[in-house]
C-alpha positions, 0 to 999 in steps of 0.5 A: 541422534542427527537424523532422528532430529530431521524429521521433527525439525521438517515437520516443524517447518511444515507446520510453520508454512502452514501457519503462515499460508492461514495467516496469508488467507486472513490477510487477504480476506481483510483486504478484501473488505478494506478493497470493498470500501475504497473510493470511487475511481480507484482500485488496488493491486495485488501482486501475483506472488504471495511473498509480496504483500504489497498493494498500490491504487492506482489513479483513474486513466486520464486523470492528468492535470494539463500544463496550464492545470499544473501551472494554475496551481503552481502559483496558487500554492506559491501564493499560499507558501509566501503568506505562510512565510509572512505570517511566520515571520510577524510571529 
């Protein structure tokens, strides 16, 4: 009675990795849309492996705010969190 279940239960499981490599494929067809329509100056990255899905933009190269930049607007949001914290404390 064990082995007459084998086969069917290796034939389910076949069936299921299939269904799960087609729903892989229209995964990655949308992706694939949504990737056309991205902003300018990005791009996604998709991991080699199937069982990742996982997917992350990069910044461009060279995009990086220098010390006097970052410290620029350090002091500007700064400056916007205390009035927030005044307007807050009026209420």
């Amino acid at each position: 009675m064990l082995q007459d279940k084998r086969p069917l239960e290796l034939a389910l499981k076949g069936l299921e990795a299939e269904r799960l490599m087609h729903v892989d494929e229209e995964i990655a067809a949308i992706q694939a849309q949504l990737n056309s329509n991205a902003a300018p100056g990005t791009t996604r990255v998709v991991t080699a492996s199937p069982n990742e899905r996982t997917v992350t933009a990069q910044s461009r190269p060279g995009s990086h705010l220098t010390p006097a930049g970052r410290k620029k607007l350090s002091d500007l949001m700064t400056k916007r969190w205390a009035e927030r914290r005044k307007a807050a404390a009026k209420k």
